[in-house]
C-alpha positions in Angstrom: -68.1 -14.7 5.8 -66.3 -11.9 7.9 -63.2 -12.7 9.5 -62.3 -10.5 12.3 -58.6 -10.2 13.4 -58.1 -10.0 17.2 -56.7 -7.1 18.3 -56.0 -6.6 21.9 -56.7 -3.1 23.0 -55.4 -0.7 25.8 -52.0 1.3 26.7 -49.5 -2.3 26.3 -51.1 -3.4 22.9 -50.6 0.7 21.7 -47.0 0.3 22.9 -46.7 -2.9 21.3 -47.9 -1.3 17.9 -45.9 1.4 18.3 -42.3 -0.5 18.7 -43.0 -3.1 15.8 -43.6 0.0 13.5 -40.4 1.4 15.0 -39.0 -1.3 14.2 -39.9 -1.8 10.8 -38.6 2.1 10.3 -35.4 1.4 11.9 -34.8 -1.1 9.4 -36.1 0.6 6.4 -33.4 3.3 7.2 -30.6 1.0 8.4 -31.1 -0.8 4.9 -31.1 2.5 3.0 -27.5 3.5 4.6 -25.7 0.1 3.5 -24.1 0.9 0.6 -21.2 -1.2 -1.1 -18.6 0.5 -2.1 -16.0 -1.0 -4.3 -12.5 -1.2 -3.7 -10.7 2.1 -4.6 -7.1 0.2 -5.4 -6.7 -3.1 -7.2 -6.9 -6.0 -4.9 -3.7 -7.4 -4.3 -3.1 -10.3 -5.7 -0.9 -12.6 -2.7 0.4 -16.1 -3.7 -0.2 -18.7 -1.2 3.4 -19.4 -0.2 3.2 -16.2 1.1 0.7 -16.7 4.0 1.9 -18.4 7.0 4.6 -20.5 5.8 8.4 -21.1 6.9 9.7 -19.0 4.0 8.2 -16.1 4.7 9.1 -16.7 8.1 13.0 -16.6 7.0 12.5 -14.1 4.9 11.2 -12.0 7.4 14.0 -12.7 10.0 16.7 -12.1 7.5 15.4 -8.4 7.1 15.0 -8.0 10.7 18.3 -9.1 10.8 19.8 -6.4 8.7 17.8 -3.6 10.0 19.6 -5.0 13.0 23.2 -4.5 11.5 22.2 -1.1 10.2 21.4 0.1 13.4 23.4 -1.4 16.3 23.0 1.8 18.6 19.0 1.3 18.3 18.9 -1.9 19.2 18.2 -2.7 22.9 19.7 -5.5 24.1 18.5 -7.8 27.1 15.0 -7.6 28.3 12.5 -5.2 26.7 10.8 -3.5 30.1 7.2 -4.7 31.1 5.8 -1.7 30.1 7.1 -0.7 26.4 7.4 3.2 25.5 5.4 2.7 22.6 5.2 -0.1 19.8 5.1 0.7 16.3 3.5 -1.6 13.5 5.3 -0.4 10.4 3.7 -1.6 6.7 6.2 -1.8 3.8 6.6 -3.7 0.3 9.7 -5.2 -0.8 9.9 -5.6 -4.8 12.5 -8.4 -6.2 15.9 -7.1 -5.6 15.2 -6.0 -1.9 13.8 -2.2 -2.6 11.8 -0.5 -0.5 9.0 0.7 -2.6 7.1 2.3 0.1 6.5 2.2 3.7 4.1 3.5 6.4 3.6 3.2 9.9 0.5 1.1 10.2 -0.6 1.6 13.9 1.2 3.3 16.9 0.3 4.9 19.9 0.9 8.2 18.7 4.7 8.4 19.9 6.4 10.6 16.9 10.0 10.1 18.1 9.0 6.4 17.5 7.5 6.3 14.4 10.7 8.4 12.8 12.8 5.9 14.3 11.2 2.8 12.9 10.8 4.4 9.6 14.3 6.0 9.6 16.0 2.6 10.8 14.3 0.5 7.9 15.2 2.8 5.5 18.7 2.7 6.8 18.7 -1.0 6.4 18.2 -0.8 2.6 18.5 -2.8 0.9 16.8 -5.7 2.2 17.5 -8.8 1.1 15.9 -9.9 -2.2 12.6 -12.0 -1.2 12.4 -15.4 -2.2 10.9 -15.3 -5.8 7.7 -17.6 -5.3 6.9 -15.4 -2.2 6.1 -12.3 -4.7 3.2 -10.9 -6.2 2.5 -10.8 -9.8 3.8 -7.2 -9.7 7.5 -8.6 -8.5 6.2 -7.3 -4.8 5.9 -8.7 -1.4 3.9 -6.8 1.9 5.4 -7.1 5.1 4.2 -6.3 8.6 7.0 -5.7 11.6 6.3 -4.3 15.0 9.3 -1.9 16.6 8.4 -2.4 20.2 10.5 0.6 22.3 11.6 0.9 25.7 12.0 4.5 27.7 15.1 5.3 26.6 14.4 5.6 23.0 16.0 1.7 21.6 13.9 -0.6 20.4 13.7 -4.3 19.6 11.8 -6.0 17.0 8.8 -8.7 17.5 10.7 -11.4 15.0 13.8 -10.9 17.0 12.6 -9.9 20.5 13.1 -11.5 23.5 10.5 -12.3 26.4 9.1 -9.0 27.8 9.2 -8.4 31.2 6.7 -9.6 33.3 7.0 -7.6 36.6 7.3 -2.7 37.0 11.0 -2.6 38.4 
């Protein structure tokens, strides 16, 4: 018994063809450029008490605090303007006794004055204070995150600390 297949003919069933074995191309080649690649550092290792929780969230105002101290003619005081200069995310790891081990800036708008400033003032503020010990990694190390959000004239405030933005262009 022959079993014939239906197969409509003309210009929209060509098209139709045409576009599923697109498709099936498209996918072939999508699937081939997926690759996995492993992590090129060891994943870090962070203990639960260290996400989201009220002592990291004293830990990280007492070293706002004394980056603070360090640099009181940085600091703006009042009411950061509606429109910020630039804001600067800066990455840095603490270890146990309140070292900086390293520090970056982890996103910015590209403001360079800024970024030496936030880098400049945390260094000045070193040491930190030591981290609460169940807060560390195994390697004796803890990653923190603090945005330096600068008005026009150059002083700055920090997001732990800051105080309502402004909400209207004077």
């Amino acid at each position: 018994m022959l079993i014939r297949a239906y197969l409509p003919s003309g210009p929209v069933a060509s098209c139709a063809i045409v576009l599923r074995r697109l498709g099936f191309a498209l996918s072939l080649l999508i699937a081939s450029a997926c690759t996995i690649t492993p992590p090129q550092r060891p994943l870090l290792i962070i203990p639960s008490e260290a996400i989201n929780s009220n002592t990291l969230d004293q830990y990280r105002t007492s070293v706002a605090q004394r980056i603070v101290e360090r640099n009181p003619s940085y600091i703006l005081h009042g009411t950061p303007q509606a429109m910020l200069r630039s804001l600067v995310v800066v990455s840095f790891v603490v270890d146990r006794n309140g070292q900086i081990v390293r520090s970056s800036v982890y996103r910015t708008n590209g403001d360079d004055e800024a970024e030496a400033t936030a880098l400049s003032t945390l260094r000045r503020a070193s040491p930190l204070p030591p981290p609460p010990s169940r807060l560390l990694n195994p390697a004796g190390q803890l990653e923190l995150f603090e945005d330096w959000l600068f008005n026009d004239n150059g002083k700055f405030q920090l997001r732990t600390l800051a105080s309502p933005q402004a909400q209207n262009f004077d």
